[in-house]
Backbone as CSV, one residue per row, in Angstrom:
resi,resn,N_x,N_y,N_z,CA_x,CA_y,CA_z,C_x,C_y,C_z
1,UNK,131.228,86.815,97.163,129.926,87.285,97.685,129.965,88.798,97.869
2,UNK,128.998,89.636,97.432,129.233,90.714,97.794,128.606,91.613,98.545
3,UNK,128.987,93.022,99.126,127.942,93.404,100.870,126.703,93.116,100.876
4,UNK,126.074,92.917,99.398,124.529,93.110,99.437,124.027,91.770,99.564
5,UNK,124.744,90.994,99.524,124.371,89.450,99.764,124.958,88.800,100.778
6,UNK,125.412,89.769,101.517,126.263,89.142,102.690,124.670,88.522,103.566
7,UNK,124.593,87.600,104.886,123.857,87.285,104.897,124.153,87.638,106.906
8,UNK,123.141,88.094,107.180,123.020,88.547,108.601,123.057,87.207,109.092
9,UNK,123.693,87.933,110.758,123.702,86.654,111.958,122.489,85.818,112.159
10,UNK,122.832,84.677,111.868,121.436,83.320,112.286,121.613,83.805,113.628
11,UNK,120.041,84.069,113.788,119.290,83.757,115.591,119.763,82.455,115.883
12,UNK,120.285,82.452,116.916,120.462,81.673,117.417,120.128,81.091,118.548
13,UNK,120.651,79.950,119.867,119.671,79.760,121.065,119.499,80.828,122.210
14,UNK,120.585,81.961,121.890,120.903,83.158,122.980,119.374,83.622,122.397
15,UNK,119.017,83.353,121.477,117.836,84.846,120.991,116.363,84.049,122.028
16,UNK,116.320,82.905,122.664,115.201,82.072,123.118,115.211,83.223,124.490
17,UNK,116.048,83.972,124.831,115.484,84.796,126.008,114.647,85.977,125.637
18,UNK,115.104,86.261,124.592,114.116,87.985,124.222,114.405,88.864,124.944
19,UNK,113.640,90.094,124.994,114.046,91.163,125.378,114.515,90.957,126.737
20,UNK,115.323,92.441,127.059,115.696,92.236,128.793,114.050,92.774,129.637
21,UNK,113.413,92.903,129.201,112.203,93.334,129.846,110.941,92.350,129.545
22,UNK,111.414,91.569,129.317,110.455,90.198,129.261,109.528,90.535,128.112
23,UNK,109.490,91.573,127.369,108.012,91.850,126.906,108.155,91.044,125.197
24,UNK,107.073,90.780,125.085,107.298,90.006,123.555,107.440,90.866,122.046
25,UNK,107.990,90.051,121.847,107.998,91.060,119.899,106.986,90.739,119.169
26,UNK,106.963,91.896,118.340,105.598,91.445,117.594,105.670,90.471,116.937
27,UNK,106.820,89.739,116.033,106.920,88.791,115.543,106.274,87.183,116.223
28,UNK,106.733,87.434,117.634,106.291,86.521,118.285,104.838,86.423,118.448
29,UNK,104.041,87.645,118.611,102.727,88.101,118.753,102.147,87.387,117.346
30,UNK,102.734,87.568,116.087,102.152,87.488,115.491,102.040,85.974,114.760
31,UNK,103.384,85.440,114.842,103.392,83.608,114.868,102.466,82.988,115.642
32,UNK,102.430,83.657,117.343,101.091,82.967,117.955,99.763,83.103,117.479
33,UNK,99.559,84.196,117.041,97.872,84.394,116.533,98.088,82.995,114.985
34,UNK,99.147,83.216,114.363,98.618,82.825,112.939,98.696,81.386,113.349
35,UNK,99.104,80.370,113.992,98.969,79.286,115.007,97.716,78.689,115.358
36,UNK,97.161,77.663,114.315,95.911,77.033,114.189,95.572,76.139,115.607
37,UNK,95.264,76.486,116.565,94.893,75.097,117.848,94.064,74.202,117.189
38,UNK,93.320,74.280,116.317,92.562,73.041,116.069,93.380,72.388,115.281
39,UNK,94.064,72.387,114.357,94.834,71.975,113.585,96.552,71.513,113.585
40,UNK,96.991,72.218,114.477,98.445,72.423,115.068,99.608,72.733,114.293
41,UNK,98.728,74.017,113.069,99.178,74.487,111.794,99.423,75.984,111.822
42,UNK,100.580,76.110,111.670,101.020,77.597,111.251,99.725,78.096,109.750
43,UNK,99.368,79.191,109.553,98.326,79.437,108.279,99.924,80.416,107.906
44,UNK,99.333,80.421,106.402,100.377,80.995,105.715,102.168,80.863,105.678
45,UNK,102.242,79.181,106.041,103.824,78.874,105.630,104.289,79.275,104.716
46,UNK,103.401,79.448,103.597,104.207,80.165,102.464,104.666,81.389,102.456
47,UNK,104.397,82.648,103.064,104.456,83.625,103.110,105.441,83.615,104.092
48,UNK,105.270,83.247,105.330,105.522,83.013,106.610,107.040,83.692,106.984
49,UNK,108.037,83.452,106.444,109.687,84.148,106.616,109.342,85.842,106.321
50,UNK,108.269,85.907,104.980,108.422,87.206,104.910,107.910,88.150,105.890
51,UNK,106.500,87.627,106.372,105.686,88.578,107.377,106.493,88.553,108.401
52,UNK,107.203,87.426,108.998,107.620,87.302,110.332,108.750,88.194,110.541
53,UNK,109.950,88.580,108.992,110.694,89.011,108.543,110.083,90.717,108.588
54,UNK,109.126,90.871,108.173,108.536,92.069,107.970,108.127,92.665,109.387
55,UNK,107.775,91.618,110.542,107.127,91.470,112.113,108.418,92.408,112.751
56,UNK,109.330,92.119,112.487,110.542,91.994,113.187,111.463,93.714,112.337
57,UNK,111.207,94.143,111.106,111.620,95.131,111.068,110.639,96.145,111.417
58,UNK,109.434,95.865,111.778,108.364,96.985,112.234,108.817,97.148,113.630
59,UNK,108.848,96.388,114.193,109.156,96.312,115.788,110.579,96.900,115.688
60,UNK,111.599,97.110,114.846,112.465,98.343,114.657,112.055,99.606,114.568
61,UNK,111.206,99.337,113.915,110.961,100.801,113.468,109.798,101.502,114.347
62,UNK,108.974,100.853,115.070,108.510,101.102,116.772,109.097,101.809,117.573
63,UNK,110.385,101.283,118.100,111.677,101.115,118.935,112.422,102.266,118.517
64,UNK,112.212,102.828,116.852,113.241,103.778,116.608,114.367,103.318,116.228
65,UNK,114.864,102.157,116.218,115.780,101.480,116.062,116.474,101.589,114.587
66,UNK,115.376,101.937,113.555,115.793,101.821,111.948,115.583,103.233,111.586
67,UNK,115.475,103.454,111.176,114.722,104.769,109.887,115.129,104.314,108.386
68,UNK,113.936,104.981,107.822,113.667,104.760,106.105,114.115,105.610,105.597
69,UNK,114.998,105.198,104.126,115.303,105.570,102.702,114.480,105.820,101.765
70,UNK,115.174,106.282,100.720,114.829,105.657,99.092,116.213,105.205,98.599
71,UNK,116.418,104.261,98.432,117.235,103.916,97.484,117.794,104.655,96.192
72,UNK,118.472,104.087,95.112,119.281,104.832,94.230,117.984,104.471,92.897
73,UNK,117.305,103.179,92.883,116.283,103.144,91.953,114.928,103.691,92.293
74,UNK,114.806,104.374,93.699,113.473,104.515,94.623,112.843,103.925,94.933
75,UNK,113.045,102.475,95.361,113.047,101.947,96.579,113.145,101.800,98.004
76,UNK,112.182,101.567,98.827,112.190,101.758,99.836,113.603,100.878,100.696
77,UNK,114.517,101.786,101.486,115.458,101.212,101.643,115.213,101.286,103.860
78,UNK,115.940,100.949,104.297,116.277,100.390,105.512,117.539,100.676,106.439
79,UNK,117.878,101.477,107.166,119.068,101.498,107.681,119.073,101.821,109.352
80,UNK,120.045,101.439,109.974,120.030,101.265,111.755,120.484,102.591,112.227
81,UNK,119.795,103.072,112.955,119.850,104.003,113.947,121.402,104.050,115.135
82,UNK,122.103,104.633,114.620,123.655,103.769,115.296,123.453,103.709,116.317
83,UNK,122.999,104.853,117.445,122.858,104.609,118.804,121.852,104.392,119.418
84,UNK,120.787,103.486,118.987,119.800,102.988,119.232,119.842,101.661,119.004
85,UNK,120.989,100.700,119.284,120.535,99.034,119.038,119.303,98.629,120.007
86,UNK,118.600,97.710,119.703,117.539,96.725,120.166,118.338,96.028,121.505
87,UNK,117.984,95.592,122.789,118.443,94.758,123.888,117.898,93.281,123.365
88,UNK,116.864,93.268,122.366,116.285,91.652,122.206,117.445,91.118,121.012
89,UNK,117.685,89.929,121.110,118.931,89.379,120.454,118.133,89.067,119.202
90,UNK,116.879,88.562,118.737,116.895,88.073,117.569,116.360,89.360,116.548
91,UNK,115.775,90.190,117.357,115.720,91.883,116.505,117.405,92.307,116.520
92,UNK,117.985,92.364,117.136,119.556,92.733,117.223,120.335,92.420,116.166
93,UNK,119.706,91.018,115.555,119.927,90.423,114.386,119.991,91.036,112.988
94,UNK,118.732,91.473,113.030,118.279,92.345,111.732,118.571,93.956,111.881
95,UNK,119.120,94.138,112.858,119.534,95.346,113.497,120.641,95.530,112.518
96,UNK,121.691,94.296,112.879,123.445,94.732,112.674,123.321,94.252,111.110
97,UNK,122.494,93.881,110.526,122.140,93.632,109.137,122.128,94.750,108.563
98,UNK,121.233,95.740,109.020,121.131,97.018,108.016,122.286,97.960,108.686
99,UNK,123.015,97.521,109.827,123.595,98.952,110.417,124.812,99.091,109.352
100,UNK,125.694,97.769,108.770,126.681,97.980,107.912,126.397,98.948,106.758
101,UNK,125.576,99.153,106.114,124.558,100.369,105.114,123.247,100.132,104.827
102,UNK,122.616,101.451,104.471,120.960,100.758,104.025,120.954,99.805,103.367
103,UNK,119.800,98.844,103.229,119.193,98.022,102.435,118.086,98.142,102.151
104,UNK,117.695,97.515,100.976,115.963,97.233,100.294,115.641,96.375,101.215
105,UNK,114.597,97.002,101.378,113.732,96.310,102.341,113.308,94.849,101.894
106,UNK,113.429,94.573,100.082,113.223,93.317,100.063,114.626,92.323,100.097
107,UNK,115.581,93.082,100.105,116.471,92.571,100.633,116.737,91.878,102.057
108,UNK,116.322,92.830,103.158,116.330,92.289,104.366,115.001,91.442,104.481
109,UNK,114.335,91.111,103.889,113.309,90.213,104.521,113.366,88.844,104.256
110,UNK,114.201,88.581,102.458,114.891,87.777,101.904,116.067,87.028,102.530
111,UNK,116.424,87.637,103.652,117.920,87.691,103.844,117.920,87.224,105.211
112,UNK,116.608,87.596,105.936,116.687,87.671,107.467,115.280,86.567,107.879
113,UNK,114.655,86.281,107.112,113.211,85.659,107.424,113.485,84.475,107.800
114,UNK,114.317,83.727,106.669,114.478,82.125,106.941,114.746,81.293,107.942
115,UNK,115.320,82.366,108.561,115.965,81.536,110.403,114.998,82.367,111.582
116,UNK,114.004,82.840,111.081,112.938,83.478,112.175,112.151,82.378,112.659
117,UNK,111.491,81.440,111.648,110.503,80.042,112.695,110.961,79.903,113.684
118,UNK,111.391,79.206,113.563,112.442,78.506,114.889,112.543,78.582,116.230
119,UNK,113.125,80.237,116.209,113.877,80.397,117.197,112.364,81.318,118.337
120,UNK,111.782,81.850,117.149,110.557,82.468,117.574,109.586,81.707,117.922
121,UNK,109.232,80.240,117.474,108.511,79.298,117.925,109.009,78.473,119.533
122,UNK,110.705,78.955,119.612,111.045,78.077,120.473,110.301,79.309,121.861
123,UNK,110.272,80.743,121.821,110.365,81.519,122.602,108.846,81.514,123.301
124,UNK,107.607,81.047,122.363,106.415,80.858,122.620,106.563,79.798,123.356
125,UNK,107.063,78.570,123.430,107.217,77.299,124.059,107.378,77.291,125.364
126,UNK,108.633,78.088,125.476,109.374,78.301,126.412,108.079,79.504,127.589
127,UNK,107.953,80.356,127.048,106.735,81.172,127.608,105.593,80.463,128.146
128,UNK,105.574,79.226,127.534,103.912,78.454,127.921,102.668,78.674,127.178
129,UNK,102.766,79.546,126.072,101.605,79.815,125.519,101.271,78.430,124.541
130,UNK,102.465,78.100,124.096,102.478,76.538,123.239,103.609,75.726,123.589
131,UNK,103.208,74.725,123.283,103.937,73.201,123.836,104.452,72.043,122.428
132,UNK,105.289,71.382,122.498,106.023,70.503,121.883,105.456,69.275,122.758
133,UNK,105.025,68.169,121.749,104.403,67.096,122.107,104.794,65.823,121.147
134,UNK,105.836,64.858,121.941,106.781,63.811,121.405,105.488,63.046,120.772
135,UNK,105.731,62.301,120.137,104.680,61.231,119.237,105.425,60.737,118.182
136,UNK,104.533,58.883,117.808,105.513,58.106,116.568,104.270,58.315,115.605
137,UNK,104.721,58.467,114.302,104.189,58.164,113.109,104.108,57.236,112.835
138,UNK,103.085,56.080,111.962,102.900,55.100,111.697,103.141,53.901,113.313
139,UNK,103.539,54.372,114.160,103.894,53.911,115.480,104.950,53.605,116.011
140,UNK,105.787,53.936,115.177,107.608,53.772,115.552,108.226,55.042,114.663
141,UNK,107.765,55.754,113.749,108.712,57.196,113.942,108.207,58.096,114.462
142,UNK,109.480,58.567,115.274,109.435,59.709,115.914,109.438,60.691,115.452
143,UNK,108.600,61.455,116.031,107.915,62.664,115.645,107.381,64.167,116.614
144,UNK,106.908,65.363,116.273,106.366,65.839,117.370,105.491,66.568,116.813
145,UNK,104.091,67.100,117.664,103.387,67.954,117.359,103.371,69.549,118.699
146,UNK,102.739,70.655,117.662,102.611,71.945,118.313,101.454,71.850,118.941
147,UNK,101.024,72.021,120.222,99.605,71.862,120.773,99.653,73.373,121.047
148,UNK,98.643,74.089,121.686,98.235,74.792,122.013,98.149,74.528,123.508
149,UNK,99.036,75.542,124.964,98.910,75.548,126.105,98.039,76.640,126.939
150,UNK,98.407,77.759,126.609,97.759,78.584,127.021,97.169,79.859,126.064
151,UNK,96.048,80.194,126.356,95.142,80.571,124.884,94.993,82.201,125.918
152,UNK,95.315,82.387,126.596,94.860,83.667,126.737,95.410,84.702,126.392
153,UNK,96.551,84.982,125.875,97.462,85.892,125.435,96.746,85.217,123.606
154,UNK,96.786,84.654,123.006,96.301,84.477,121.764,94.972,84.986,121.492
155,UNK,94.165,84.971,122.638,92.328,84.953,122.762,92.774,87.233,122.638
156,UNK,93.429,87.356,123.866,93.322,88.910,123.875,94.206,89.637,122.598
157,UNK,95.430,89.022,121.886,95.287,89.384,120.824,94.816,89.563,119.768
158,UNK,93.984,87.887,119.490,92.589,88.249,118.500,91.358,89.597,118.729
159,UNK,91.245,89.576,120.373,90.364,90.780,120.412,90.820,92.065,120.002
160,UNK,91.925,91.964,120.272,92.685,93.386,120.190,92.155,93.685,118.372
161,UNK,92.668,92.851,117.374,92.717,93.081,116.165,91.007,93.254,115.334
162,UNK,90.483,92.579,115.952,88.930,92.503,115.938,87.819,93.836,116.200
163,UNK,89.353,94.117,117.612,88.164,95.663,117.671,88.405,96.459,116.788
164,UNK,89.778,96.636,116.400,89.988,97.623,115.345,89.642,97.534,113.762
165,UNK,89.176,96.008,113.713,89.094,95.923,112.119,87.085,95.916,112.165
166,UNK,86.916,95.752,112.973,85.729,94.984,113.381,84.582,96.276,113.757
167,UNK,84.957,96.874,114.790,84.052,97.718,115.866,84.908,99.118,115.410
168,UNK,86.047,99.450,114.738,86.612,100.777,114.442,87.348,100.929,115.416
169,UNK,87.819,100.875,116.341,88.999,101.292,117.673,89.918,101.826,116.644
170,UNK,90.289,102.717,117.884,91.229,103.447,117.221,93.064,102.758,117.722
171,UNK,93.411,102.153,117.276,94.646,101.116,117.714,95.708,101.556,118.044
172,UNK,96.694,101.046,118.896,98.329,101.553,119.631,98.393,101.011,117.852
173,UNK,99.690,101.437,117.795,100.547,101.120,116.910,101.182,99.796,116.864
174,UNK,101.036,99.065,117.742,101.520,97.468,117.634,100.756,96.806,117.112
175,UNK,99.283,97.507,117.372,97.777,96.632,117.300,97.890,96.890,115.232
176,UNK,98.087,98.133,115.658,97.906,98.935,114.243,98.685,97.872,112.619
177,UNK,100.253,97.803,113.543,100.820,96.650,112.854,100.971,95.440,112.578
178,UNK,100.635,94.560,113.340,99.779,93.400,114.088,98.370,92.949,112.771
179,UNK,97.620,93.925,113.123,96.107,93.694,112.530,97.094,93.902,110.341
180,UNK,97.738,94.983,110.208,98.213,94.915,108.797,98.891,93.482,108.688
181,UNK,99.683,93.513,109.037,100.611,92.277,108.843,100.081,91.193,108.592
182,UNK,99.054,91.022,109.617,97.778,89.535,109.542,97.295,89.665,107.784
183,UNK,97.019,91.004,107.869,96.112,90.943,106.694,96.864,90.768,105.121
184,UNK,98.036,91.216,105.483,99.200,90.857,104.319,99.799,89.743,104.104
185,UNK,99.502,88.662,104.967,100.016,87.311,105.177,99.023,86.858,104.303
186,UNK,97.924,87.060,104.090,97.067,86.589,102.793,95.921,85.711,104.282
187,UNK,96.375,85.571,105.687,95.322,84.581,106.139,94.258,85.090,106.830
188,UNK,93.829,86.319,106.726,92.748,86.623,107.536,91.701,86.529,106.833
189,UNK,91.340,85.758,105.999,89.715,85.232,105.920,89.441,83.506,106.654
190,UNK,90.822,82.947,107.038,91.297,82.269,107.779,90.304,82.171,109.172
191,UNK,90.431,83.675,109.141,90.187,83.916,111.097,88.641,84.016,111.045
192,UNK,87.808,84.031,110.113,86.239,84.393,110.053,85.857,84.198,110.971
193,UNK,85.810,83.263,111.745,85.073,82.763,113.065,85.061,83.736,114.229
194,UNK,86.138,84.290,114.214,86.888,85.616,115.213,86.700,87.179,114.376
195,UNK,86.721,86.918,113.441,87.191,88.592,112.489,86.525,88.273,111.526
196,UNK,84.914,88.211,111.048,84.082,88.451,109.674,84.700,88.995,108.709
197,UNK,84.839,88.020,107.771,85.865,88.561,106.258,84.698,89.591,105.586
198,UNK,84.738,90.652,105.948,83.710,91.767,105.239,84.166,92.568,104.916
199,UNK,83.126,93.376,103.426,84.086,94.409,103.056,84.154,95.474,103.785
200,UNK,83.591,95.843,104.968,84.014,96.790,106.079,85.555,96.167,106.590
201,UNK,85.816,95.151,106.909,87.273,94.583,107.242,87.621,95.054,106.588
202,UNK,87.434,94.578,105.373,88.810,95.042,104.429,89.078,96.127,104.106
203,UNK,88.124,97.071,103.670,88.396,98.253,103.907,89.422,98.998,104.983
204,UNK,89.172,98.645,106.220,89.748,98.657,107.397,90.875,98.395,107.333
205,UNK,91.395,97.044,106.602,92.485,96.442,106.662,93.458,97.288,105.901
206,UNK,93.242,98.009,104.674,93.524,98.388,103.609,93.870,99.844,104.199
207,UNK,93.203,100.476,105.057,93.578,101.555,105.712,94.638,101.720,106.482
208,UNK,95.353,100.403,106.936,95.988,100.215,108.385,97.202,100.285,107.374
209,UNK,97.078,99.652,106.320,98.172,98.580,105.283,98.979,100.296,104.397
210,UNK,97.909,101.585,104.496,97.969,102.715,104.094,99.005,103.594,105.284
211,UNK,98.943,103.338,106.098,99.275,103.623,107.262,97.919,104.296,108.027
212,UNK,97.159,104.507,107.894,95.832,104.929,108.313,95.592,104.704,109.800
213,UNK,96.267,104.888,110.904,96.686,104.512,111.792,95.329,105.023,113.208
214,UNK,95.446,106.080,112.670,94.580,106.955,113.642,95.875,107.998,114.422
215,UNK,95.128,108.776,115.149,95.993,109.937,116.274,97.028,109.203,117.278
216,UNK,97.979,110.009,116.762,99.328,109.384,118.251,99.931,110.767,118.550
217,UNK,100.155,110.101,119.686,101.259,111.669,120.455,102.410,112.271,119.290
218,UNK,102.633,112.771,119.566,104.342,113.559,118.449,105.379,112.453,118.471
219,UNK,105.498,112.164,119.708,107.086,111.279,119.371,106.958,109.915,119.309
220,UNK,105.252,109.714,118.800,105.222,108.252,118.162,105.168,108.509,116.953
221,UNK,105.125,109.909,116.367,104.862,109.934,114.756,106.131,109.346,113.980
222,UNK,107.024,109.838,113.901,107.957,109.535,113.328,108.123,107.789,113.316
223,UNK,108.159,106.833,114.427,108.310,105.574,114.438,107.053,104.788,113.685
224,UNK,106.021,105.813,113.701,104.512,104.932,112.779,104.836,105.008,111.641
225,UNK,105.257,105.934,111.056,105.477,106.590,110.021,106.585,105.217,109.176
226,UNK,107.577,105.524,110.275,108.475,104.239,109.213,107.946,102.833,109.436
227,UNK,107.453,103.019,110.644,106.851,101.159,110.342,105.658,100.925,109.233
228,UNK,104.996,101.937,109.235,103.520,101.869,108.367,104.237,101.868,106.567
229,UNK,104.969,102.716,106.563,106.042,101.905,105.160,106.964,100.812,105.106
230,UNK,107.480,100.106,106.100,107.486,98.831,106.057,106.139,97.913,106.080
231,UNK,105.570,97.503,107.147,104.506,97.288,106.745,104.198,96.857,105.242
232,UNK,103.920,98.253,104.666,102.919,98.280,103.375,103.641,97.643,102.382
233,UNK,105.483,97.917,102.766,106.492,97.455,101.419,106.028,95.475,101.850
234,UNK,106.121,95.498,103.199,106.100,93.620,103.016,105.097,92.702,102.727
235,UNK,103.926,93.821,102.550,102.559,92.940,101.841,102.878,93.119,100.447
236,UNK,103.673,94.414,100.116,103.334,94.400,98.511,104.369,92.946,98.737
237,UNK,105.345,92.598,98.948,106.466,91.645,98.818,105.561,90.161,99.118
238,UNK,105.267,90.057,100.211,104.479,88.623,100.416,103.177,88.526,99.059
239,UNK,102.759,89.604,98.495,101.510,89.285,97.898,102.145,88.431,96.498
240,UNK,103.605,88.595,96.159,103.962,88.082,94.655,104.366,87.021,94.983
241,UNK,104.239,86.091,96.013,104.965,85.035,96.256,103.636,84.122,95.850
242,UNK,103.942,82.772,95.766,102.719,81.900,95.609,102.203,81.270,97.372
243,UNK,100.924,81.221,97.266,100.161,80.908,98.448,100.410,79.566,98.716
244,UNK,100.707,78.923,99.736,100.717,77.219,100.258,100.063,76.785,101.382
């Protein structure tokens, strides 16, 4: 096997605490929004490792945690900030992934996505925003479904993304990445009911996906800057995959 296929630490059950400051990752932010309550359906499983994969190196690159390359073919490459690790264990993950040397960014999303459901679904659970609900199939297998517990952290993130794609707000940078990411997952005509699939959206969307961010202080530039090229590298990456 060789370094470039070596395969980063599986999240594991230590990662169900998250940060030491309780606050959530965007990844998590963004599994809850894409989280159907009427249905008790993730939208965009197909895509799903990559955005969440893509969720999780933006929220590096937020944090300061990463900074961006070019690669040797010019490719957008990926590498860890040595004295800046992440305190949240399942970003810590994708942390010590790139800290051994840069990587292609479609490398780490390939590499790091597959064990993101999980552990990120268990952390919403555990929070109360969603619930695990035992049930038999056909009436004797066991089984479970995702319900929906508490909608208000889901309700104020939809607004959040709505004002900015919707009404023009000018967005934090989480919102900023958040509202792209949705839109690179292929499911926001999904959300119509909440977010009118119009070509003012998209436009909008397409701006964010540009890095088109709007005004930030100085010492958020640099961290928009590399997330808004991640970002943009993991829609071009989710868009060649097939839709399910």
């Amino acid at each position: 096997m060789t370094d470039e296929q070596r395969e980063p630490r599986v999240a594991s059950q230590e990662s169900v605490g998250g940060r030491a400051d309780g606050a959530q990752t965007l990844a998590e932010d963004l599994l809850l929004v894409l989280f159907q309550p009427q249905s008790g359906t993730i939208s965009g499983e197909g895509t799903l490792y990559y955005v969440l994969a893509g969720a999780v190196l933006a929220d590096l690159g937020l944090g300061a945690h990463v900074r961006t390359g070019t690669g040797r073919l010019g490719g957008l490459t990926v590498e860890a900030v040595a004295d800046n690790p992440p305190s949240d264990h399942l970003l810590r993950a994708t942390w010590e992934y790139v800290a051994d040397k840069p990587r292609g960014v479609q490398t780490v999303l390939a590499a790091t996505g597959p064990t993101l459901r999980e552990p990120l679904l268990d952390r919403l659970i555990e929070r109360g925003e969603l619930r695990r609900r035992a049930r038999r199939s056909l009436g004797f297998i066991p089984s479970s479904v995702i319900e929906e517990s508490d909608s208000a952290r889901r309700r104020a993130l939809l607004a959040d993304i709505r004002a900015v794609l919707v009404d023009g707000a000018e967005p934090t940078p989480r919102t900023a990445a958040l509202a792209a990411l949705l839109y690179g997952s292929g499911t926001l005509p999904q959300f119509d009911r909440d977010i009118p699939w119009t070509s003012p959206v998209i436009t909008r969307a397409e701006e964010l996906k540009e890095g088109n961010w709007g005004a930030d202080a100085t010492a958020q530039a640099v961290a928009r800057s590399v997330t808004s090229l991640i970002v943009s590298n993991v829609i071009v990456a989710a868009a060649v995959l097939p839709r399910t």
